[in-house]
C-alpha positions in Angstrom: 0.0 0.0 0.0 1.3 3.3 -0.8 -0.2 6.9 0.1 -0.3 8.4 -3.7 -0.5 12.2 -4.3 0.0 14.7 -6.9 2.3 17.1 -7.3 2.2 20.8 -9.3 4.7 23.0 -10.1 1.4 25.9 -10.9 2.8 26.8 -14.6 0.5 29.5 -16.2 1.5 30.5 -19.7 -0.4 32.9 -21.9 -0.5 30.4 -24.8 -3.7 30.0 -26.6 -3.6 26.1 -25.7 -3.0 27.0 -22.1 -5.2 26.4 -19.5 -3.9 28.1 -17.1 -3.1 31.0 -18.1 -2.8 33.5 -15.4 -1.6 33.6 -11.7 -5.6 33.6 -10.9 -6.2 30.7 -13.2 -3.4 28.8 -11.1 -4.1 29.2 -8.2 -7.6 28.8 -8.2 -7.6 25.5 -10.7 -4.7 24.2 -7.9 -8.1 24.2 -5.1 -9.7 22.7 -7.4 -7.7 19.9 -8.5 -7.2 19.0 -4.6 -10.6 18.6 -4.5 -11.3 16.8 -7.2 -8.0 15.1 -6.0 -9.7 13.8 -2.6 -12.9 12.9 -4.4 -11.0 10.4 -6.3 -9.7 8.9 -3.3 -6.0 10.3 -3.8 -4.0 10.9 -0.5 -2.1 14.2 -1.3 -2.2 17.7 -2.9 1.7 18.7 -2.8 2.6 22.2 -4.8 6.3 23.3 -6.0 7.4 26.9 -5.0 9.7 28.7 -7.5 10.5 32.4 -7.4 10.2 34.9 -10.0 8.7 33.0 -12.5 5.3 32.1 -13.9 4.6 29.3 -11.0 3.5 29.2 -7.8 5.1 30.8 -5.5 4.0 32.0 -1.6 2.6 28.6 -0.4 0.9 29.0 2.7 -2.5 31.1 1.4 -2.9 28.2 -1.5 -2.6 25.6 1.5 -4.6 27.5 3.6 -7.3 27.8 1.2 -7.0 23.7 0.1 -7.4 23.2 3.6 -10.5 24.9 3.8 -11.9 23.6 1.1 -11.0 19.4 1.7 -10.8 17.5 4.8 -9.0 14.5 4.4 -5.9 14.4 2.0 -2.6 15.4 2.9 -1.5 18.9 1.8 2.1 19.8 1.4 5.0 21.6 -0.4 7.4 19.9 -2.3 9.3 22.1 -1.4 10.1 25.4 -0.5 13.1 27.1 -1.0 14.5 27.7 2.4 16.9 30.4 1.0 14.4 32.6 0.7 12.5 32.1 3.6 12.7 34.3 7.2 12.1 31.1 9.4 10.2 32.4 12.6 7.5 34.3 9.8 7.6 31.2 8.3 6.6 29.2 11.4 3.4 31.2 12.1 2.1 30.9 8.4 3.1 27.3 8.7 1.0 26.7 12.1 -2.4 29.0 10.9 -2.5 26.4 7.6 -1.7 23.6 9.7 -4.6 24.9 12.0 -7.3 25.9 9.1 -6.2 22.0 7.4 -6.9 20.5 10.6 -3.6 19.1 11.2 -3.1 17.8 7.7 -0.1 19.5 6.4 3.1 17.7 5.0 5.8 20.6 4.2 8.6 19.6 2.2 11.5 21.9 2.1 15.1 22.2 1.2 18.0 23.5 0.3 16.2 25.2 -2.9 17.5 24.7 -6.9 18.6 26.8 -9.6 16.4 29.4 -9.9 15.6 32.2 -12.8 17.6 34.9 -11.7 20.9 35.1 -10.4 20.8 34.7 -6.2 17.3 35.7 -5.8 17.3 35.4 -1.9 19.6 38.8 -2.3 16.3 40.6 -3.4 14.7 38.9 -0.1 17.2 40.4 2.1 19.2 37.1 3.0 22.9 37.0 2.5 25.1 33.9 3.6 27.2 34.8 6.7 30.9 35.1 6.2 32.8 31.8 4.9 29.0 30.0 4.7 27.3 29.2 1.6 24.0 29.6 0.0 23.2 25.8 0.8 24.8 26.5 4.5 22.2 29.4 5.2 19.6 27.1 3.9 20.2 24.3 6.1 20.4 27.3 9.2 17.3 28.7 8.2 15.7 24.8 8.4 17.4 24.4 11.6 15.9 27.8 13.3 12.2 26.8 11.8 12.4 23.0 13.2 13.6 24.6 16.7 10.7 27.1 16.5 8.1 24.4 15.2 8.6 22.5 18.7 6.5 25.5 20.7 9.2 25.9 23.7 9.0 29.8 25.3 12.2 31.5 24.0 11.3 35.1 23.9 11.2 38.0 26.6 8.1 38.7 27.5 7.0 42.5 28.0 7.2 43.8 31.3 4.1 46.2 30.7 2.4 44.1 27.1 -0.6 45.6 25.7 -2.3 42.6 26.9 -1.6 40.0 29.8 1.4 37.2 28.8 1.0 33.8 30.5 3.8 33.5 32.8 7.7 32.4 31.0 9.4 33.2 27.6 6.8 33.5 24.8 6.5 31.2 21.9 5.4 31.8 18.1 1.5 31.8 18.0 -0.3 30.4 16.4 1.1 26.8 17.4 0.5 23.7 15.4 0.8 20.6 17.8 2.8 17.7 15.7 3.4 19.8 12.8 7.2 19.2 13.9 6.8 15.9 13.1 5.9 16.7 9.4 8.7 18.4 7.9 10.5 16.9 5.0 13.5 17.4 3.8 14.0 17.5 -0.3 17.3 16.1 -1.0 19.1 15.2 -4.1 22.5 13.7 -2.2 22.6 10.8 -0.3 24.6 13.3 2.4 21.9 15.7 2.4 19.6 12.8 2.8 21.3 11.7 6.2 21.9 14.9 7.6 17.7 15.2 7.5 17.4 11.9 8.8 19.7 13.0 12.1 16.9 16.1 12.5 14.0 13.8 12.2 12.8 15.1 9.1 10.8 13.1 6.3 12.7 12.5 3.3 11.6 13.7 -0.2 13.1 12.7 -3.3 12.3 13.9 -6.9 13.0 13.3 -10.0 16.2 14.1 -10.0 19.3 13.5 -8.2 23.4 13.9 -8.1 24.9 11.2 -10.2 26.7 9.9 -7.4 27.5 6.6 -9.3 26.6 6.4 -12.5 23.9 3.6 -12.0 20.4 4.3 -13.6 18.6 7.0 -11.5 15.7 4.9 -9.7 18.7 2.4 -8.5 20.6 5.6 -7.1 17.6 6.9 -5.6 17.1 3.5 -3.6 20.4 3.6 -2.2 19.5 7.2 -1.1 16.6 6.1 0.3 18.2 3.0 2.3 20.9 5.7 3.7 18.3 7.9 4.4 16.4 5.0 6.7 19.8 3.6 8.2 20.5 7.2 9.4 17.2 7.9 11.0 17.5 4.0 12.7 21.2 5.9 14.1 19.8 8.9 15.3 17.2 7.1 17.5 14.1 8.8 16.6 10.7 7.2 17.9 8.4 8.2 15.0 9.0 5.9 12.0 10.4 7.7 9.1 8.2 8.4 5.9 9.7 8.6 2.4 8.0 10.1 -1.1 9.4 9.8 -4.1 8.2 12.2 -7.6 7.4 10.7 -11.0 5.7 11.2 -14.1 3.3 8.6 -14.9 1.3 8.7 -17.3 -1.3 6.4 -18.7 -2.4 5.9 -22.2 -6.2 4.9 -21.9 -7.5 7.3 -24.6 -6.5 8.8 -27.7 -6.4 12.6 -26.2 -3.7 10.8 -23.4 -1.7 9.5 -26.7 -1.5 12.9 -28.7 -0.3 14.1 -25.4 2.4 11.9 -24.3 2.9 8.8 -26.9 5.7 10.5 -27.9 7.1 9.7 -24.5 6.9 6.1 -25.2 10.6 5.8 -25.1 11.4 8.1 -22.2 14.9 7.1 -20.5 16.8 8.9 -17.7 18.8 11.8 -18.3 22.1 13.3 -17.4 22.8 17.2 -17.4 24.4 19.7 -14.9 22.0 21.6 -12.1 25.0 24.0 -11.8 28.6 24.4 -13.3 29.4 21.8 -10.6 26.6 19.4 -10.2 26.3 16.6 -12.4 22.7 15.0 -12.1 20.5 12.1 -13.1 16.9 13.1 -14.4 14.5 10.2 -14.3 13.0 9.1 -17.0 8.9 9.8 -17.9 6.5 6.9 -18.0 4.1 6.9 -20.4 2.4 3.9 -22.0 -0.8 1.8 -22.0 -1.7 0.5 -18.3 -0.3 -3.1 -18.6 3.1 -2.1 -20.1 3.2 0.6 -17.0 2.2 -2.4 -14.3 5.6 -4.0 -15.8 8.0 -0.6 -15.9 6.8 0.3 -12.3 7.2 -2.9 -11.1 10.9 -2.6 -11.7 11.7 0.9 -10.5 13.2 0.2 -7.1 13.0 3.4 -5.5 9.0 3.7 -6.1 9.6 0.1 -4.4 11.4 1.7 -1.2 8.7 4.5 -0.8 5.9 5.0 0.9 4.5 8.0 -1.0 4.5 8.4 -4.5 3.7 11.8 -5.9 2.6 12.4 -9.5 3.6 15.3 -11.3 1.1 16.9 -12.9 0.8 19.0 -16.0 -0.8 21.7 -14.3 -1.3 23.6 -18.0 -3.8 20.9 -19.3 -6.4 21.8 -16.6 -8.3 20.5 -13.6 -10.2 17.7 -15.9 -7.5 16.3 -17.7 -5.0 16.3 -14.7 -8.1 14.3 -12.5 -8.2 12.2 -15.7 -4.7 11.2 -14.7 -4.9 10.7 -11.4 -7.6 8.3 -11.8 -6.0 6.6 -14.7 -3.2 6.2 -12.1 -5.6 5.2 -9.4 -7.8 3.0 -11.2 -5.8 1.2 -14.0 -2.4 1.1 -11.8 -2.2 1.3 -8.3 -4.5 -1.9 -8.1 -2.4 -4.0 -10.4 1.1 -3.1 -8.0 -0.4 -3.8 -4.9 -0.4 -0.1 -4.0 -4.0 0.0 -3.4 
């Protein structure tokens, strides 16, 4: 059994075939795709956050208002950038979605990617302290959230406050009981991957990750995953530790799915660069009729590992078409591998 969500990056494009073609039209299409999400009987409703670019961006009013609106799947992030994030603001938005969702909120968040301009946490006021690097302020500003997310007193209170303190250091309000227990950590190295495991963080894997190896990407991603689990068994955490992997699965039941993606038939992985440094492994997309997927999924390892598998959705084709896929997914697939 697997929990099985999707997952949208919110592209809008002003193309005639888009669509979504606005922020609006994003953003309001993304509530409605989790709803139609939980109707089908998915688990999840995770959303990408990119900066200055036609995506989503500011996650916690879109998860507050898919909280609102459902009141069973999981909602999450996958992930935010913590570059570009002041951590303690963070935490209150965090803890009011949390609250409005009922509890239900799975944030994924990490050390952030290439993005489309040129360090645009600068333009957010955040600058790496001397001989620290962008992905060493990162990691700080995930350490200061998870610290905050725990609810201990830690400021001064006012000795004359404009209304009466309880007695003690003061806390971030609103709290979110347990929500400390639902941060993941998005990680593309099998160091990264242990280092969240030692913090008791979730681990979130996509679909991509440093070649580490050369082996085919869903084999890497396994051993990532199995470092990941052997850490957390080190650290000696109590909660048992939950894993999702990303993928793009999609099934050919009709001839509008095969215009769209037949041409995909012969996906494989991919290698590229992330940065002038940072050789990675892009996994491949699977797209085929249900019974040749059954076989392809079977054999990917790291879906094998998981316990949450999120689909990436193309968020462009609209709410129907994109619950079209989830239940193809749902309904034609999950059964077959036991994940259902």
């Amino acid at each position: 059994m697997k929990k099985i969500g999707f997952l949208s990056f919110g592209h809008w494009s002003s193309s005639p075939y888009s669509k979504a073609r606005s922020a609006s039209d994003t953003l309001l299409q993304s509530i409605e795709l989790a709803v139609a999400a939980e109707e089908l009987g998915a688990d999840g409703a995770y959303f990408r956050v990119h900066h200055f670019a036609q995506q989503l961006a500011s996650p916690f009013p879109l998860l507050a208002a898919v909280g609102a609106r459902t009141s069973r799947i999981e909602i999450g992030t996958g992930v935010i950038d913590m570059r570009y994030e002041n951590p303690l603001y963070m935490a209150e938005d965090a803890g009011a979605a949390d609250l409005i969702a009922g509890g239900r909120l799975q944030l994924g968040i990490s050390r952030g990617s290439p993005e489309q301009v040129i360090d645009g946490w600068r333009y957010f006021g955040y600058e790496p302290a001397e001989g620290e690097t962008e992905a060493d302020m990162a990691r700080k500003h995930a350490e200061v959230f998870l610290k905050v997310l725990d609810g201990e007193g830690f400021a001064q209170p006012n000795p004359r406050p404009m209304f009466p303190n309880p007695p003690g250091l003061l806390r971030l309000e609103p709290h979110s009981e347990g929500l400390r227990r639902r941060i993941w950590w998005g990680s593309s190295s099998n160091a990264t991957a242990k280092w969240a495991a030692g913090l008791g963080m979730h681990l979130m894997s996509s679909t991509l990750k440093d070649d580490e190896n050369g082996k085919p990407f869903h084999v890497q991603q396994a051993e990532q995953i199995a470092a990941y689990r052997e850490a957390w068994k080190e650290a000696g955490h109590e909660d048992e530790p939950r894993v999702s992997v990303s993928r793009s699965i999609m099934p050919i039941v009709n001839e509008t799915d095969r215009a769209y993606f037949g041409h995909e038939r012969a996906s494989t992985d991919q290698v590229g660069f992330i940065d002038a440094t940072t050789r990675a492994v892009f996994g491949r997309t699977y797209a085929a009729e249900p019974d040749v997927l059954v076989k392809e999924l079977a054999a990917d390892e790291a879906i094998a590992a998981a316990d949450t598998l999120l689909l990436t959705v193309p968020s462009q084709l609209g709410v129907d078409y994109n619950a079209h896929l989830l239940s193809s997914v749902l309904t034609h697939v999950a059964p077959a591998l036991g994940w259902r």
